[in-house]
C-alpha positions in Angstrom: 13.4 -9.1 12.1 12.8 -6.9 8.9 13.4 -8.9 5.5 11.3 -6.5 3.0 11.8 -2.8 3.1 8.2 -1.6 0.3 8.0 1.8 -0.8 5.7 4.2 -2.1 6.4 6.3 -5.3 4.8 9.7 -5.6 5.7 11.3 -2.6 7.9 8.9 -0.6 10.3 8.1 -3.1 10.0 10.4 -5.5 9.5 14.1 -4.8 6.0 16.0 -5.4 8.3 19.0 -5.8 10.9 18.9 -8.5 9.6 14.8 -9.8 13.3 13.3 -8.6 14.2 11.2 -6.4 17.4 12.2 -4.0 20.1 10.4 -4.2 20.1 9.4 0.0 17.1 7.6 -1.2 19.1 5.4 -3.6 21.9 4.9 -1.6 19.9 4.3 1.8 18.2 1.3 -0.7 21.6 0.1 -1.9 23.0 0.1 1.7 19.3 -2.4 2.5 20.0 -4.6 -0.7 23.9 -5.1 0.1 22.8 -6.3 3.8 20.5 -8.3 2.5 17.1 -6.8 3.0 14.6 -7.2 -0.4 13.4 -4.2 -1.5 10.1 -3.6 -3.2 8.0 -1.1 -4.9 4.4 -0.8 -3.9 2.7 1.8 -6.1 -0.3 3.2 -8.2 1.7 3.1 -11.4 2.1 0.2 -13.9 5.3 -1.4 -13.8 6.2 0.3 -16.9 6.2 3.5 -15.6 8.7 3.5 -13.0 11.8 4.7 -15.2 12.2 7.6 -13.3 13.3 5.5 -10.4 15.2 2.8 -12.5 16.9 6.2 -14.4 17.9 7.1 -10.6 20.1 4.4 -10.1 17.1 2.7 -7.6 17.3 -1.6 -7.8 14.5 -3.4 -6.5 13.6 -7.2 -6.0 10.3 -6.8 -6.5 7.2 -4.3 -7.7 3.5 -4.3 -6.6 1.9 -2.3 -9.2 -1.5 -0.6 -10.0 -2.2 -0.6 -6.4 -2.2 -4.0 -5.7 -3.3 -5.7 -9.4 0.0 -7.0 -10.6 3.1 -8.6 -8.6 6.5 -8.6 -10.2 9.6 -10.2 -9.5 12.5 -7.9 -11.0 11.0 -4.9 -13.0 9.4 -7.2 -15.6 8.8 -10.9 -14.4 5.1 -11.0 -13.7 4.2 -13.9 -11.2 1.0 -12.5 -10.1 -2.2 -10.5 -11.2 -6.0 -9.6 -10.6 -7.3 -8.4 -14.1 -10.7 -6.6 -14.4 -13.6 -8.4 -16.0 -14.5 -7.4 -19.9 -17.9 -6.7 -18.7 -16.3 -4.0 -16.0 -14.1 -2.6 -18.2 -16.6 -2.4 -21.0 -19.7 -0.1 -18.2 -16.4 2.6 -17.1 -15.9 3.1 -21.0 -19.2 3.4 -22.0 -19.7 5.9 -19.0 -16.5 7.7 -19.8 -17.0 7.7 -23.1 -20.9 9.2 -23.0 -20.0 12.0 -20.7 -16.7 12.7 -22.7 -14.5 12.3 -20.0 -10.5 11.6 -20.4 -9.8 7.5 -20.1 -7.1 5.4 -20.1 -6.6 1.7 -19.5 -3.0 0.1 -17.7 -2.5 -3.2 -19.2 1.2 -5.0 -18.5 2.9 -3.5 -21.2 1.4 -0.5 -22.1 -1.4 2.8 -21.3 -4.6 2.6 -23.9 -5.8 5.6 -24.4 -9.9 5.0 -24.8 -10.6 9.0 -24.6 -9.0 12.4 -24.8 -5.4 11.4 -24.3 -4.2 14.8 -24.6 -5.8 15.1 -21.2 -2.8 12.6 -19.7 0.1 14.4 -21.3 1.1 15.6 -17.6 1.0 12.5 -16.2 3.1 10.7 -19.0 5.7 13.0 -19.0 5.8 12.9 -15.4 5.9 9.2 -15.9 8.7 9.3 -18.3 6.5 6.9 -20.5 7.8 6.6 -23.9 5.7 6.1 -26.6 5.9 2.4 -27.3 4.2 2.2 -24.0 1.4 5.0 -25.1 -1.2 4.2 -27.2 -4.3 5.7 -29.1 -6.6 3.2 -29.5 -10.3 5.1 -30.0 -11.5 2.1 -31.4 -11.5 1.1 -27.4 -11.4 -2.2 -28.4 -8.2 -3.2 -26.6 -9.9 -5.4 -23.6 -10.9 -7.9 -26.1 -7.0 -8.7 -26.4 -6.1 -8.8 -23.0 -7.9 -7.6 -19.7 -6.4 -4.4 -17.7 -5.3 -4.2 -14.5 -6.7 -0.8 -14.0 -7.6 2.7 -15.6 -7.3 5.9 -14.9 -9.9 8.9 -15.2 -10.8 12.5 -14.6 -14.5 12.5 -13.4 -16.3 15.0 -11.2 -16.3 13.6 -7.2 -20.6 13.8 -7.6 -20.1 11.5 -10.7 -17.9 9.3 -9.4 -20.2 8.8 -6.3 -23.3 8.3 -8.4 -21.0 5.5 -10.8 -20.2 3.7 -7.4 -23.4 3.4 -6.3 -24.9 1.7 -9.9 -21.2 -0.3 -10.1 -19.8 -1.3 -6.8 -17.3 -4.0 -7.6 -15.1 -0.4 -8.5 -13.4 2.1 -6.3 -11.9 5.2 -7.5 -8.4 6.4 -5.8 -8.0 10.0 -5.8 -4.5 11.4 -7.2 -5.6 14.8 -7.8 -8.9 16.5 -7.0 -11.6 14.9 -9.5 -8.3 12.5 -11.0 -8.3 8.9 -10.1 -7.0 5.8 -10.7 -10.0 2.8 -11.0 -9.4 -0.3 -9.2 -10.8 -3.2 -8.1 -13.5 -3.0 -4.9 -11.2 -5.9 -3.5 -8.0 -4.8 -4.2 -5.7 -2.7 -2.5 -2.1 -2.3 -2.0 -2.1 -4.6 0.9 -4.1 -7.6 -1.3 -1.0 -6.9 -3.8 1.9 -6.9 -0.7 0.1 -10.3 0.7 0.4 -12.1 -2.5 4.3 -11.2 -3.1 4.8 -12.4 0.9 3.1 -15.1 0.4 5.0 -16.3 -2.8 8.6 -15.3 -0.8 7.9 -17.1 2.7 7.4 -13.5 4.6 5.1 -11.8 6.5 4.2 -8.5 7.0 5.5 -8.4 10.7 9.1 -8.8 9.0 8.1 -5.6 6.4 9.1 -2.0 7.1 6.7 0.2 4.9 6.9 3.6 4.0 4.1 5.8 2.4 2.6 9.5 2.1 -1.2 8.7 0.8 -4.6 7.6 1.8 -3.9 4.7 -0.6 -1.2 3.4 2.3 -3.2 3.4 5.1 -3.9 -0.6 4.8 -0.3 -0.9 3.5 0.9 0.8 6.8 -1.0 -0.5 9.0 -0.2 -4.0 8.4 4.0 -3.8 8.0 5.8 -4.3 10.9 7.2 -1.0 11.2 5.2 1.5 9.5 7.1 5.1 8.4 4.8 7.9 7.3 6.6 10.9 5.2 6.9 14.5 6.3 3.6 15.6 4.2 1.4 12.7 4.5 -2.2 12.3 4.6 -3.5 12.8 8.2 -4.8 9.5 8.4 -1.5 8.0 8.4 -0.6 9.7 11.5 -2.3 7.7 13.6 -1.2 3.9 12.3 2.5 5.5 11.9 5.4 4.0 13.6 7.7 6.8 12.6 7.1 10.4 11.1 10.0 11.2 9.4 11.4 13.9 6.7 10.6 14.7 3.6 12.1 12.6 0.7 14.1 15.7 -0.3 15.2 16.1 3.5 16.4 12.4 3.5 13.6 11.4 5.2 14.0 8.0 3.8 17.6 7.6 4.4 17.1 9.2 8.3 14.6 6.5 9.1 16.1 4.1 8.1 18.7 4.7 10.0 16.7 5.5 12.9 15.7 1.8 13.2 19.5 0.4 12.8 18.5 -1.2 9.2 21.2 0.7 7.8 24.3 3.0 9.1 
């Protein structure tokens, strides 16, 4: 019996074509919370930058954020984390900072921006990140403070290969070509999702999942029903349960309904 729906963001949730996030998508999540299915985010992004969802009128129980790194309860209760090592955090700078390529670090409340910030003004706008969670800090000095829970980069795909092969304890996720986000060699969404079960009595048997990257494969794979959106990765098509509609064509809402978790 399903007790967790999880969601993606980008893509599943949230559109890759106008940035919203239709409202059949929030209601279809109301209709799950009122029955009492707990809903959770499972995403690339820090906590912190999922107004654009919150703005939408979307509640949720729980995030996963920074692809697996940080557990929340709520938007803002953190009850479980993997943080990178200063000595990890200190090599990708050094790199990043010696080819002059754009960097910025995700720590719980806030982006650092170690190098050429202007390079992320896309990506915080798209975030709706405002600017007491956007900082310069050129000094890159912020990990002595607190550790991150990932970073984010613009790095050619030969560079990135050659820094994985001197530094594998990292693995870059592509967003964009030759954009990732950095993240832990033994985390993934799925090492995120198990923690949160594990702290709420569930298992993934009793999870319905739905994603659009190659970042959900593991995610989807594991959930109980697994629900890939209408322009997914091609990988996901074969673990899928369901291939449904785009978020703007109520995909999300249509599943849903398909499987009798909401009418």
């Amino acid at each position: 019996m399903i007790q967790l729906a999880v969601f993606d963001v980008d893509g599943t949730l949230l559109s890759h074509k106008n940035f919203q996030v239709p409202q059949s998508a929030v209601e279809a999540i109301r209709k799950l919370r009122k029955q009492g299915i707990q809903v959770a985010i499972c995403s690339g992004r820090p906590a912190y930058a999922l107004g654009c969802l919150f703005n939408a009128g979307v509640e949720v129980d729980y995030i996963v954020g920074c692809n697996g790194h940080c557990v929340y309860r709520g938007t803002d209760e953190l009850i479980a984390a993997v943080y990178f090592e200063e000595k990890t955090v200190q090599e990708l700078t050094d790199f990043c900072i010696e080819n002059d390529y754009p960097l910025t670090w995700k720590f719980e409340k806030a982006n650092y921006f170690y190098n050429k910030m202007e390079e992320f003004d896309y990506i915080s706008k798209a975030h709706t990140l405002t600017e007491e969670r956007l900082y310069k800090c050129y000094e890159r000095n912020h990990h002595y403070q607190e550790l991150p829970f990932g970073a984010a980069t613009f790095i050619p795909q030969q560079e990135v290969d050659a820094y994985i092969k001197k530094h594998p304890d990292v693995q870059f996720v592509p967003f964009a070509p030759d954009r990732y986000d950095v993240i832990l060699k033994k985390v993934d969404k799925t090492t995120g999702l198990d923690l949160l079960l594990k702290g709420i009595g569930l298992t993934f048997d009793e999870c319905i999942a739905f994603g659009d990257g190659a970042n959900d494969y593991e995610m989807l794979e594991k959930a109980g029903i697994a629900v890939a959106m209408k322009e997914c990765h091609p990988s996901l098509l074969n673990i899928c349960d369901y291939h449904t509609d785009d978020c703007l064509e109520d995909g999300i809402y249509n599943a849903l309904q398909y499987y009798q978790l909401i009418d």
